[in-house]
Backbone as CSV, one residue per row, in Angstrom:
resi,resn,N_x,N_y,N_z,CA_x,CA_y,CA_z,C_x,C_y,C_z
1,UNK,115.454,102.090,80.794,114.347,102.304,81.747,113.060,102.614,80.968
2,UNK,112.007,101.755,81.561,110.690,102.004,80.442,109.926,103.218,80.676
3,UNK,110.180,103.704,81.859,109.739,104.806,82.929,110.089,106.101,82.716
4,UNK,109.933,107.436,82.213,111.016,108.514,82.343,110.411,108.867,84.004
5,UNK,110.957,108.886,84.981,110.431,109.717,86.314,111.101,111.232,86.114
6,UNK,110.225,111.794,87.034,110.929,113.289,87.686,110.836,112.920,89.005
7,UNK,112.523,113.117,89.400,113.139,112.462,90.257,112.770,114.017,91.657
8,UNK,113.039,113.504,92.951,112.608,112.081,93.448,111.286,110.939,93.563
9,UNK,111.215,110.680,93.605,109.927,109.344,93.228,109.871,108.747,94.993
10,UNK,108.675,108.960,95.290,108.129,108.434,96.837,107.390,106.721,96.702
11,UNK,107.664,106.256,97.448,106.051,105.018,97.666,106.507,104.399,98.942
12,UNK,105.012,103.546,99.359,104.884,102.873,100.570,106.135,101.516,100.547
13,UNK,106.823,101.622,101.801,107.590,100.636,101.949,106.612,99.140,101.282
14,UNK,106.197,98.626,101.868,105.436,97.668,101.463,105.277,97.701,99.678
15,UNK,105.225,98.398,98.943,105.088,98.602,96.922,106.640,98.188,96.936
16,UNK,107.263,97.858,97.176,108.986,97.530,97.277,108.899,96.607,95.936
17,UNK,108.080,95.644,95.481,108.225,95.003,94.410,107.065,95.652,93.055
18,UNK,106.144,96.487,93.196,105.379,97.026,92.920,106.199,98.198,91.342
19,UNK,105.547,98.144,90.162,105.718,99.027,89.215,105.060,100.563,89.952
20,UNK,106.195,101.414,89.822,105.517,102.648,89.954,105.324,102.875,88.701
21,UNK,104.164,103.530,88.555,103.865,104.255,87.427,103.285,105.738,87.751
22,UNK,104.123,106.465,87.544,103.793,108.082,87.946,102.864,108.756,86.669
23,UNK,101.615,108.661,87.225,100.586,109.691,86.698,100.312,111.050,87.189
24,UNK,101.024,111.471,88.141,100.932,112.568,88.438,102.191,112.582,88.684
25,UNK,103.025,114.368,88.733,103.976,114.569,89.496,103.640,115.463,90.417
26,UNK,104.371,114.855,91.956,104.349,115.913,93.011,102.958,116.121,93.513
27,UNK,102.702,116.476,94.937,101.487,116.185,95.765,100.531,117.643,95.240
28,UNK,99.077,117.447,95.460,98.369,118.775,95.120,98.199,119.596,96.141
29,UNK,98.415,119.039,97.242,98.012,120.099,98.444,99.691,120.722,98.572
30,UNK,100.323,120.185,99.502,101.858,120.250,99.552,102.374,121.453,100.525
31,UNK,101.118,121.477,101.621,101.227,122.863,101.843,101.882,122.075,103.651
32,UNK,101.508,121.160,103.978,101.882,120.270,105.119,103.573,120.927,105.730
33,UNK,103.458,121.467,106.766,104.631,121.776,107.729,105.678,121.024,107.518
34,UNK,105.621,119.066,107.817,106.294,118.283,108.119,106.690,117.588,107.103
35,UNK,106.346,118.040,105.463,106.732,117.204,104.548,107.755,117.985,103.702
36,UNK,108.869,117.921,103.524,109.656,117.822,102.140,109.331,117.095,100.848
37,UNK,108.914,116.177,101.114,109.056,115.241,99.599,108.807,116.056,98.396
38,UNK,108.389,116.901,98.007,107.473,117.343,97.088,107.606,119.319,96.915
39,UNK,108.925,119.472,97.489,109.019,121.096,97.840,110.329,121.317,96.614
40,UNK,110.911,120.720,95.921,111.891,121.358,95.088,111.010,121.744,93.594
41,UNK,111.260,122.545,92.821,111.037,123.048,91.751,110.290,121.687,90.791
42,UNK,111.196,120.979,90.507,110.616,120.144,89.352,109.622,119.266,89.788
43,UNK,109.176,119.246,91.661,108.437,118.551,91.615,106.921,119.671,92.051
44,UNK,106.656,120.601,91.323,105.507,121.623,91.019,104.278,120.358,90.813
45,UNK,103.021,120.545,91.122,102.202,119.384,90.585,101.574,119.366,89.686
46,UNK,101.886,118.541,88.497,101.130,118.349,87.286,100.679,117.117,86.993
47,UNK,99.192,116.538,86.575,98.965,115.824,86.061,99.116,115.136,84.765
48,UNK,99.741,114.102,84.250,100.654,113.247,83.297,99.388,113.001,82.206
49,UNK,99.620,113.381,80.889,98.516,113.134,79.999,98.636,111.720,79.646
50,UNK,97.342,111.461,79.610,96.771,110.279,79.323,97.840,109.089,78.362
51,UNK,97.856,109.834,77.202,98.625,109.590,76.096,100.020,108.999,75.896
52,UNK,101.017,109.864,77.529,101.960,109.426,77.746,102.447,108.301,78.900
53,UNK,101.208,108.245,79.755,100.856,107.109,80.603,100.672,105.889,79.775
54,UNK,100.244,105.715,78.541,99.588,104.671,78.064,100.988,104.532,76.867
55,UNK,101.582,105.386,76.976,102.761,105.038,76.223,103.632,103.935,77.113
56,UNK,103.904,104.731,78.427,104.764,104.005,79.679,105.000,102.752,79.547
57,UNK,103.358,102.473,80.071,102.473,101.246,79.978,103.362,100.040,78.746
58,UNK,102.921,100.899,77.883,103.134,99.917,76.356,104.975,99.592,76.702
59,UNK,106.007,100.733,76.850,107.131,100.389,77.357,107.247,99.250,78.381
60,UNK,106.617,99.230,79.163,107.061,98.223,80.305,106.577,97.071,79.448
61,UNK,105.649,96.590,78.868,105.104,95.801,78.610,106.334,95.342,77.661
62,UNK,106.743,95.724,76.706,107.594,95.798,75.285,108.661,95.276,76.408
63,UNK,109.277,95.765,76.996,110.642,95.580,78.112,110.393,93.888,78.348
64,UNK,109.588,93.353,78.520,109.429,92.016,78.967,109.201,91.632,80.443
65,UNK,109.350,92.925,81.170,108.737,92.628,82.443,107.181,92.745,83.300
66,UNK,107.061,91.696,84.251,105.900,91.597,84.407,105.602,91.806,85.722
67,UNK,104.250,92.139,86.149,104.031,92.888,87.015,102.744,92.373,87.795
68,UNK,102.659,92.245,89.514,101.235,91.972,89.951,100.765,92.612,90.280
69,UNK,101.380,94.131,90.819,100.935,94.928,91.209,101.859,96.164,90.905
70,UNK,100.441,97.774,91.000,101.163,98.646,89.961,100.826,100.063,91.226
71,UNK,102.174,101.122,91.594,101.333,101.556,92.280,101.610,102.911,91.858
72,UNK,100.043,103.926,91.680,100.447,104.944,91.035,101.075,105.896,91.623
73,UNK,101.981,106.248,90.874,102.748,107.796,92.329,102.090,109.303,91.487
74,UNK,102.292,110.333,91.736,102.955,110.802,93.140,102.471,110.631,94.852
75,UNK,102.480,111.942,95.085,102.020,112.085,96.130,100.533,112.022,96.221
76,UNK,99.688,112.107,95.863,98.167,111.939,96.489,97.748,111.606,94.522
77,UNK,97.904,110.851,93.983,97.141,110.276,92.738,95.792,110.484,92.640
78,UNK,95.265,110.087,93.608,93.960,110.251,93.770,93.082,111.430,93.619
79,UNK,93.902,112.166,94.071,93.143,114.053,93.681,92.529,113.759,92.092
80,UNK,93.269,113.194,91.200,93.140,113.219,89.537,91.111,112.730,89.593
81,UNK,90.847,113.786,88.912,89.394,113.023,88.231,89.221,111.259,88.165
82,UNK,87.789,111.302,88.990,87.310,109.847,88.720,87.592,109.392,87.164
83,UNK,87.017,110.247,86.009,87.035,109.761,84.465,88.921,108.996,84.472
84,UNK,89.771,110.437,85.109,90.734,109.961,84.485,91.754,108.471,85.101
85,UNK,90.806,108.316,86.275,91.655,107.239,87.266,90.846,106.434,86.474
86,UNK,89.863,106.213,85.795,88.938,105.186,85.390,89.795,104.524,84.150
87,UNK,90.443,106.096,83.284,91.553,105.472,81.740,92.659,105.006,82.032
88,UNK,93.227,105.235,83.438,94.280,104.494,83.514,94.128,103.494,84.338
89,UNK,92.964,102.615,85.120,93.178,101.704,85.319,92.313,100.593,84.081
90,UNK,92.026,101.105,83.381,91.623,100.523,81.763,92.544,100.195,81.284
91,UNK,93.342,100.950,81.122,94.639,100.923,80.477,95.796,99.499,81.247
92,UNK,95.638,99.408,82.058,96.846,98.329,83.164,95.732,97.473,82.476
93,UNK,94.915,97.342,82.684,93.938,96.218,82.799,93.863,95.892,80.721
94,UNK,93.999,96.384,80.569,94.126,96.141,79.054,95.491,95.374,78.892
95,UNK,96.797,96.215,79.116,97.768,96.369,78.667,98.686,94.814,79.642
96,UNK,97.895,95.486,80.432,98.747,94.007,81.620,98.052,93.148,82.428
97,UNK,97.527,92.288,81.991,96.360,91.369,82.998,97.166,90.837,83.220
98,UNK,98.436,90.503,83.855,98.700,89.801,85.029,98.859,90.573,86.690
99,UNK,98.221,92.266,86.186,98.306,92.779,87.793,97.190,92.743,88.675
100,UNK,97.384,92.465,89.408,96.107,91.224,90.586,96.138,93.113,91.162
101,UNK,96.728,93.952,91.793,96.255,95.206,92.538,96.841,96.302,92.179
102,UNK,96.359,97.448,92.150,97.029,99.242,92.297,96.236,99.611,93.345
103,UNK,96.977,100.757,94.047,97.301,101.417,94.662,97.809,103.015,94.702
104,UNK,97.520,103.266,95.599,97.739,105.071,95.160,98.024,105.264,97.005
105,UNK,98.764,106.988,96.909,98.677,107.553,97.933,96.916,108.345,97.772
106,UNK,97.089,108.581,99.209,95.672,109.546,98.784,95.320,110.552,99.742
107,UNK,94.716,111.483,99.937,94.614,112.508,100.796,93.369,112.448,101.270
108,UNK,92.388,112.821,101.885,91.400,112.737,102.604,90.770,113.401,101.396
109,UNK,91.232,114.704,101.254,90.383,115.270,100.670,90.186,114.896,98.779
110,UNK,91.151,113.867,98.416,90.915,113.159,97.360,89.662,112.851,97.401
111,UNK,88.819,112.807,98.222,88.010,111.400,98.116,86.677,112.131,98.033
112,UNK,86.282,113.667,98.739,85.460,114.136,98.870,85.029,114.319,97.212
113,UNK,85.169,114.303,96.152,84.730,114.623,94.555,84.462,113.898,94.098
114,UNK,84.084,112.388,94.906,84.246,111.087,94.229,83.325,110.773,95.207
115,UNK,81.760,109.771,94.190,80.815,109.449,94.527,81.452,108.452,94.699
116,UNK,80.460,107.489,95.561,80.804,106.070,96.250,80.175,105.642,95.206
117,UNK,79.362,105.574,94.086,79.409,104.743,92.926,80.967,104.966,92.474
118,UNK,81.037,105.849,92.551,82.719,106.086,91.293,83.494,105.288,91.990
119,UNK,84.223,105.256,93.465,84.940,104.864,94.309,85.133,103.263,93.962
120,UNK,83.290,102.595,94.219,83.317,101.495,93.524,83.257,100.668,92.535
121,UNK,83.555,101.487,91.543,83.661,101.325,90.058,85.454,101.205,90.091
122,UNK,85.816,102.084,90.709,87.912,102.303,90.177,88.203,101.088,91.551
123,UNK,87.142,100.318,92.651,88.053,99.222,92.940,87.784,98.218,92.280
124,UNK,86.537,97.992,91.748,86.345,96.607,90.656,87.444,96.563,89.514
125,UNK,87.779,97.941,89.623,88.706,97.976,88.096,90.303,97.577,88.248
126,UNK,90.176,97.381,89.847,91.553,96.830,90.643,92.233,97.528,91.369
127,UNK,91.568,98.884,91.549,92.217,99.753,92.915,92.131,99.123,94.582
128,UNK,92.871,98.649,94.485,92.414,97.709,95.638,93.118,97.956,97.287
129,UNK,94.152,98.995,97.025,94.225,99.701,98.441,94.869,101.238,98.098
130,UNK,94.317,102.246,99.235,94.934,103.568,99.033,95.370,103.566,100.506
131,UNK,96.711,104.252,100.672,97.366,104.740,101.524,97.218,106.225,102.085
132,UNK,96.503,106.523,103.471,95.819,107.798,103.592,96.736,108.332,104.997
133,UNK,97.306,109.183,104.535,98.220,110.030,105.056,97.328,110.451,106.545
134,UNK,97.019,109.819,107.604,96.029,110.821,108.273,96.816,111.839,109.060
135,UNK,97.599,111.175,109.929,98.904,111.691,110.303,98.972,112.095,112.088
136,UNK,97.377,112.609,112.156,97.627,112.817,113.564,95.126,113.099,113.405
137,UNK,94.968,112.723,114.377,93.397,112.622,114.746,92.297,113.805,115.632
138,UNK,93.940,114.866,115.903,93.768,116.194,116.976,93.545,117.163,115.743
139,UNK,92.605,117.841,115.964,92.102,119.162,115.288,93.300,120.050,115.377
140,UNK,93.521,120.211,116.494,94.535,121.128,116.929,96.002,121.430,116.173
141,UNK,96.368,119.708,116.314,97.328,119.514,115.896,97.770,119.609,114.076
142,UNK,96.740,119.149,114.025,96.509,119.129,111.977,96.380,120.639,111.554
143,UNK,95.515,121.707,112.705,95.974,122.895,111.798,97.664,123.545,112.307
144,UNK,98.146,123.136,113.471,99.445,123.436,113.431,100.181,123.315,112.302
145,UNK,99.863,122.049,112.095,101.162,121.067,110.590,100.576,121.638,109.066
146,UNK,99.471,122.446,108.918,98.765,122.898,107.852,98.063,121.858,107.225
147,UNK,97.657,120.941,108.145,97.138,119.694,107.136,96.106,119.713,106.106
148,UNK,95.016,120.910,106.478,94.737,121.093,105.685,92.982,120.188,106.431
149,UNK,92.710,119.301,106.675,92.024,118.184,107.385,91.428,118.264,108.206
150,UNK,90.380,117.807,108.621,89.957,118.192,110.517,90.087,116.739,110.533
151,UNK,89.485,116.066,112.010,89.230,114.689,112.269,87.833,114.455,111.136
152,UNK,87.133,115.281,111.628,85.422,114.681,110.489,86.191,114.432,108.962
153,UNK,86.681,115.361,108.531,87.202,114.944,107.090,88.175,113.504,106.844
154,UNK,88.700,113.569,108.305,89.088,112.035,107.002,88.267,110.819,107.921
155,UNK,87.408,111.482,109.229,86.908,109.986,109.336,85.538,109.730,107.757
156,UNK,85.158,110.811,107.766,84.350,110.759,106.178,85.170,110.097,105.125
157,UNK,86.465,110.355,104.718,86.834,110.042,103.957,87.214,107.875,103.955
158,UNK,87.540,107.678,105.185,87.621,106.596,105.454,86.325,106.099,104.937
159,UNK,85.415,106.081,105.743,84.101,105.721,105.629,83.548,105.536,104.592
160,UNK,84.248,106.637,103.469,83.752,106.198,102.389,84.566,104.701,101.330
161,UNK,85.493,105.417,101.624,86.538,103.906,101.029,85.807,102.750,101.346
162,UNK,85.831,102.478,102.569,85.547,101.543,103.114,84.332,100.974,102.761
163,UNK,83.234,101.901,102.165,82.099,101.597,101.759,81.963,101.043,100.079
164,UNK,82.908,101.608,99.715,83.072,101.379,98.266,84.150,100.010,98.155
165,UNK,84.897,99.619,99.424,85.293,98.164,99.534,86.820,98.278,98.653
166,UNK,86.974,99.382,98.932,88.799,99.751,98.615,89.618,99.808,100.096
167,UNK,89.969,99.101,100.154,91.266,98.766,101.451,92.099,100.334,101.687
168,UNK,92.640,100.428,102.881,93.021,101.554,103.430,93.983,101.269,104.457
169,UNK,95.405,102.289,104.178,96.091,101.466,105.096,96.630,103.454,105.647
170,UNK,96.481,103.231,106.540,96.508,104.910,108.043,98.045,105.006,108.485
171,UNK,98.477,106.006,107.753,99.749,106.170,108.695,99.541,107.520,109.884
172,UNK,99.755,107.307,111.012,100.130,108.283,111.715,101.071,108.454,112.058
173,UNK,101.662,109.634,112.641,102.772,110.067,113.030,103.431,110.654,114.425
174,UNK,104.402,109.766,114.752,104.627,109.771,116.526,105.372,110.651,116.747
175,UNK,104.867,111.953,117.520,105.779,113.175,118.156,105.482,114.274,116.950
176,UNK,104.141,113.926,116.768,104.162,115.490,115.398,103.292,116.387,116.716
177,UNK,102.902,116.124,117.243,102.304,116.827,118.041,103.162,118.066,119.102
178,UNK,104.433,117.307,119.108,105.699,117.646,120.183,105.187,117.349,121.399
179,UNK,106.211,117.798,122.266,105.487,117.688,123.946,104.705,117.770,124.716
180,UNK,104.242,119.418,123.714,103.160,120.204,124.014,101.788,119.188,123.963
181,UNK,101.894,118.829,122.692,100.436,118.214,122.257,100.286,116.756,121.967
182,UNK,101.362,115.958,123.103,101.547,114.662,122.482,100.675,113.526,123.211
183,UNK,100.081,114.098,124.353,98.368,113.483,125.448,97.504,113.845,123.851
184,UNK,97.086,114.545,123.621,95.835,114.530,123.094,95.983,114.168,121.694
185,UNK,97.335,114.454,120.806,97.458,113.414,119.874,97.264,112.712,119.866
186,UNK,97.602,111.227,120.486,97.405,109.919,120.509,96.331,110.057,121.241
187,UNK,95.598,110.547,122.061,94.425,109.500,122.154,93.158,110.225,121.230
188,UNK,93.329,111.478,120.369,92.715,111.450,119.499,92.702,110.790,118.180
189,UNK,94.022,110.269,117.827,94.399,109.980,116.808,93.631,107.899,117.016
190,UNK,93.811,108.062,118.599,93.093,106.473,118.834,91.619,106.800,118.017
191,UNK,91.448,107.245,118.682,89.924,107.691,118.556,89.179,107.819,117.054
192,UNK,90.193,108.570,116.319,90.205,107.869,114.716,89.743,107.036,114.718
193,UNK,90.881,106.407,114.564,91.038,104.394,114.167,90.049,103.962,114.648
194,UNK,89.573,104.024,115.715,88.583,102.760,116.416,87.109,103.609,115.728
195,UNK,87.160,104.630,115.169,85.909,104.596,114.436,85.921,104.505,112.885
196,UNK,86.980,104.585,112.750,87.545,104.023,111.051,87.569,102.666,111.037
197,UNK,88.702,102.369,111.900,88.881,100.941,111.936,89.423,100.231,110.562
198,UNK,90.452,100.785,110.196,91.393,100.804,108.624,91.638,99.382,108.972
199,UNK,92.253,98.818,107.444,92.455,97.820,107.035,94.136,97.142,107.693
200,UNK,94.938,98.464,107.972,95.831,98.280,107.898,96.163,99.903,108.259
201,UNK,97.323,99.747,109.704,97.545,101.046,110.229,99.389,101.167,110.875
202,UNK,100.361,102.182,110.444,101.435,102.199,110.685,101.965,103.109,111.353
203,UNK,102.710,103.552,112.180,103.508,105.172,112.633,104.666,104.674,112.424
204,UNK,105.227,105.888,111.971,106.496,106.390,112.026,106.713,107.833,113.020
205,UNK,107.735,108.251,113.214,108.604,109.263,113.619,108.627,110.313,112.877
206,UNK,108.061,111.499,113.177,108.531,112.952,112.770,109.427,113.105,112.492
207,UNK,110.552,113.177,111.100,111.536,113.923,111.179,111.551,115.252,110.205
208,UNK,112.749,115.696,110.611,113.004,116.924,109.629,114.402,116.903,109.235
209,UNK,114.898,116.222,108.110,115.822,116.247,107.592,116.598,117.295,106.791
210,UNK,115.070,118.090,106.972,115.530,119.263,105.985,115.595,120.718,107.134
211,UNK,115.517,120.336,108.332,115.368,120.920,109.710,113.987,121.700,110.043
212,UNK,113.779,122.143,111.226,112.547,122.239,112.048,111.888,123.554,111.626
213,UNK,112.698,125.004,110.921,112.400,126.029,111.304,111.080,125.945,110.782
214,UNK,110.682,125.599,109.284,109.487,126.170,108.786,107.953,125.111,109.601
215,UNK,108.339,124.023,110.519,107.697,123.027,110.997,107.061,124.078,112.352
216,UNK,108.176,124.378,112.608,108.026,124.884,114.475,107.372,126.296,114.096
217,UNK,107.410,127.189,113.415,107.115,128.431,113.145,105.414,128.083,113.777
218,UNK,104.604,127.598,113.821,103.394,127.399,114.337,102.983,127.430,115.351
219,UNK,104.079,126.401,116.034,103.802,126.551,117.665,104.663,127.313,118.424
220,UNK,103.188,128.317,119.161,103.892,129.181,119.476,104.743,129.563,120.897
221,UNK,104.608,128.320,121.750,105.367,128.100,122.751,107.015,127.150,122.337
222,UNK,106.912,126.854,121.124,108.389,126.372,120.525,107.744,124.762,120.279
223,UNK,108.474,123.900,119.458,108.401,122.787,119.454,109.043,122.612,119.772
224,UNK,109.233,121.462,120.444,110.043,120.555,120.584,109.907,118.838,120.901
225,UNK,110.567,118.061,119.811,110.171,116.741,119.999,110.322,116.035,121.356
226,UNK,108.833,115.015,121.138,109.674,113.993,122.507,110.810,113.615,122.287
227,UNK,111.843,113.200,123.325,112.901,112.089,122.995,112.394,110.913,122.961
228,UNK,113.143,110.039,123.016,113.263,108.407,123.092,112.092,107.848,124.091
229,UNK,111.744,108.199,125.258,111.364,107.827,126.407,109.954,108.479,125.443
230,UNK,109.933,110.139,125.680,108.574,110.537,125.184,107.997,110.037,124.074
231,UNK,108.187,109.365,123.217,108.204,108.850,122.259,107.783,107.593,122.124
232,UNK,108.067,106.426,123.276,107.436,106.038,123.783,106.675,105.675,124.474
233,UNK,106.392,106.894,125.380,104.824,106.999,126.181,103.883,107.263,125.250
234,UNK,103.978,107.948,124.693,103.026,108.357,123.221,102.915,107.261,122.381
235,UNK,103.317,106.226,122.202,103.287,104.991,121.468,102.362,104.287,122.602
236,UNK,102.890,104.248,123.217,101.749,103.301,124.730,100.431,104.045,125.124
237,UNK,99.958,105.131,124.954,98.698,106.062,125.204,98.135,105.400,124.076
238,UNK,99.073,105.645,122.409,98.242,105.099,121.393,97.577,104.028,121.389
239,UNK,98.400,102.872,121.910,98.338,101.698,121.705,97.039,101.044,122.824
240,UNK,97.213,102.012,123.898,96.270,101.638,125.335,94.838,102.123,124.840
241,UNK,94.676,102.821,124.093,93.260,103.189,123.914,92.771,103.000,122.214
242,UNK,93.455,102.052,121.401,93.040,101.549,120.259,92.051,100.623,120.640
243,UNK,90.913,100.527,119.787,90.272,99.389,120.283,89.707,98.582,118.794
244,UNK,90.737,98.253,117.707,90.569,97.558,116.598,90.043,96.311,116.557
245,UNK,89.461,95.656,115.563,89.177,94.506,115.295,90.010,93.303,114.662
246,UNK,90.145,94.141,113.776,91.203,92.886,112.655,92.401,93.757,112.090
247,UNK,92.875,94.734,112.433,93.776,95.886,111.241,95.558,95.473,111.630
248,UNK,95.575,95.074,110.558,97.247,94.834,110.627,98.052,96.308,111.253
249,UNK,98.776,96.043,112.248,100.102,96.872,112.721,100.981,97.007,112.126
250,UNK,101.666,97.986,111.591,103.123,98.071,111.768,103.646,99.734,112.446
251,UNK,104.714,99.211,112.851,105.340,100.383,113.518,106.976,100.111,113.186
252,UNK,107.334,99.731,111.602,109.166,98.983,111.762,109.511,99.742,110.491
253,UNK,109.067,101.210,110.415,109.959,102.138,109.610,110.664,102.209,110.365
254,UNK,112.410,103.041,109.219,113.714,102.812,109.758,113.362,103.947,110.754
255,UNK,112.030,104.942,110.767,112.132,106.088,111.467,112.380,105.417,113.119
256,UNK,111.556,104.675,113.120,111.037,104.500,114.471,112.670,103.547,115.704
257,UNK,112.844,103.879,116.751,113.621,103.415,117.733,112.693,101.902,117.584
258,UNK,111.872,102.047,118.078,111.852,100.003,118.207,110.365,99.585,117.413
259,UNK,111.143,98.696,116.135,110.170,97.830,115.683,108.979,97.584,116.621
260,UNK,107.705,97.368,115.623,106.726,96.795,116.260,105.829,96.535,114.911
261,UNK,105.090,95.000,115.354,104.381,94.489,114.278,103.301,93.580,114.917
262,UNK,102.330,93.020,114.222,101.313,92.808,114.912,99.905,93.007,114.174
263,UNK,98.991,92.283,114.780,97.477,92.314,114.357,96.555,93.086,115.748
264,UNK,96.043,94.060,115.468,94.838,94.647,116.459,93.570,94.489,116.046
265,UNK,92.841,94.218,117.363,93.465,93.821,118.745,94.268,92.426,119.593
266,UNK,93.651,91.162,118.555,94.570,90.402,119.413,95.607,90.317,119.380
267,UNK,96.860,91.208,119.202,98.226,91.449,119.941,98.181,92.601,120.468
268,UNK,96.997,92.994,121.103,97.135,94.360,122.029,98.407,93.960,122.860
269,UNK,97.870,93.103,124.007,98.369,93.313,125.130,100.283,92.553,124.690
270,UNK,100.643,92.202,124.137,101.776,91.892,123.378,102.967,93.156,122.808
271,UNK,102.266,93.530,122.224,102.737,94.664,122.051,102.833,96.025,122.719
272,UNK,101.766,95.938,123.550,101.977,96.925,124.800,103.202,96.411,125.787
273,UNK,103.384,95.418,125.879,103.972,94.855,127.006,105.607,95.033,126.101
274,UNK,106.053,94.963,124.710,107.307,95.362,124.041,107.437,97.245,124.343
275,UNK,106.135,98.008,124.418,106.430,99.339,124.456,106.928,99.649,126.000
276,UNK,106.471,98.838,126.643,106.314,99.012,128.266,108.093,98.427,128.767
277,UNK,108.395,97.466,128.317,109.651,96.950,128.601,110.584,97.892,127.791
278,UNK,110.156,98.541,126.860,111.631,99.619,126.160,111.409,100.662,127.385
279,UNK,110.001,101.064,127.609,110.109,102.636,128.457,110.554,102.413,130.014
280,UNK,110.771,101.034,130.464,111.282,100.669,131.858,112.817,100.449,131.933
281,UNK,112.914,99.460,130.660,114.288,98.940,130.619,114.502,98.940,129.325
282,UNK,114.723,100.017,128.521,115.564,100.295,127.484,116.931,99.403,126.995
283,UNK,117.350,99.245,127.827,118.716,98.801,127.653,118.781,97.114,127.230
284,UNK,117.571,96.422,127.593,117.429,95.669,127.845,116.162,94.717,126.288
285,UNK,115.884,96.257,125.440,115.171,96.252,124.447,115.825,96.006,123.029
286,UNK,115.560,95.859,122.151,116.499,95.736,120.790,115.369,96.982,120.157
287,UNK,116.483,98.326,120.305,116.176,99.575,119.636,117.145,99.667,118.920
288,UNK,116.680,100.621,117.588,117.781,101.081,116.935,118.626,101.906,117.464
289,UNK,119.856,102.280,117.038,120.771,103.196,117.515,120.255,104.464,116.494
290,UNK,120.558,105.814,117.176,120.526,106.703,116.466,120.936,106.586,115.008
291,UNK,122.159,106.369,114.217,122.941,106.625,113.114,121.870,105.119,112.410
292,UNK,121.107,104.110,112.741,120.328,103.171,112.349,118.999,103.574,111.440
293,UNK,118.628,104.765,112.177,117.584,105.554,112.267,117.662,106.262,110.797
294,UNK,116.324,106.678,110.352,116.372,107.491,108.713,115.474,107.194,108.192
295,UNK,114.997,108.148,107.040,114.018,107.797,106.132,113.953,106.702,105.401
């Protein structure tokens, strides 16, 4: 392996053929209710010296394999100094000109330390999409989960990407809100998007694999998730008050009960009409089965 990781190692379904190359370990904020990834000991967050990144590099290269695209992990890459995102995409670009894109996770608040000259300097250099955790578009709801975020912060943060002409792809998250707060989730979280208006936008499903207690401790009437049905009314509120231009859909993590894929807006009414036929006639839908279901 040309790679040493500190295991476990995260990335976007979609990087599936993609070199990770971990320049950071473990997320910088990490303080988020609803996330595990990044809570055991060895994954504490430290940034990867230069020296041994560019060693990696030289390994993969030496290995004989080749690469079009490289995507940096950990959890939010992007936090790292403009200088130092600047040496390591020097470095790919030196070491491996056959990678056409990188990619990073990124946090909203990555982005605030980084001039929109800098922004557009690290996509000429081939940063060419970041993945921005938004997660939910309700004030309310984001300080429940500790996000850390308001809505202004990451519609700023969008805005700026977008200005600097680095692609952005929005995951939110269906039923983080719970019962309680799952009206004004989605149609705040619409409300996002249609003033972001990302490149590319996905939900998945809340889970807690690692269970609810330290999630629910916030709300103080109890959480509790939608089921199946709630779960998809909250998918159909989302979907009824998006009002996108061109932003690729997906909704076909293993989290989610029923696939959904698509271009917004012209497969609005298409895809409303797949959410509308699971929440009438379920039975009659191709959902996953529970035990189908998983990270």
């Amino acid at each position: 392996m040309p790679i040493s990781y500190v295991e476990p190692v995260f990335r976007p379904p979609s990087e599936w053929r993609s070199l990770i190359l971990q320049v950071a370990n473990g997320c910088s904020w990490n303080n988020c209710t609803f996330c595990d990834m990044y809570t055991q000991p060895q994954k504490k967050f430290r940034a990867k010296k230069i020296d041994d990144i560019e060693a990696e590099i030289l390994s993969v290269v030496a290995s004989g394999q080749k690469h079009q695209r490289v995507f940096l992990a950990d959890g939010d890459a992007m936090t790292l100094p403009f200088k130092r995102l600047k040496e390591i995409l020097l470095l790919i670009r030196k070491h491996m000109p056959d990678v056409q894109r990188v990619s990073a996770y990124c946090l909203p608040r990555n982005i605030k330390s980084k001039s929109l000259a800098e922004l557009y300097e690290l996509g000429n250099l081939g940063l060419g999409i970041v993945y921005v955790g938004c997660e939910s578009g309700d004030d309310e709801v984001l300080a429940l989960v500790e996000k850390g975020e308001t809505y202004d912060s990451q519609l700023d943060a969008l805005y700026k990407l977008k200005g600097a002409g680095i692609k952005t792809s929005v995951m939110i998250l269906n039923g983080l809100g719970g019962t309680e707060f799952s009206k004004q989730h989605a149609l705040n979280s619409a409300r996002l998007m249609n003033e972001a208006q990302p490149d590319y936008l996905s939900t998945l499903v809340v889970s807690f694999p690692l269970g609810q207690a330290k999630f629910a401790h916030n709300f103080k009437n109890g959480f509790q998730l939608p089921d199946q049905h709630g779960l998809f009314l909250e998918m159909q509120m989302l979907l009824e008050n998006l009002e996108l231009n061109n932003t690729v859909f997906r909704s076909d993590h293993a989290s989610n009960y029923l696939s959904l894929k698509g271009t917004l807006g012209k497969d609005k009414a298409q895809l409303l009409a797949q959410v509308r036929r699971a929440i009438e006639a379920p039975e009659h839908s191709k959902l996953r089965k529970e035990w189908q279901r998983g990270l």
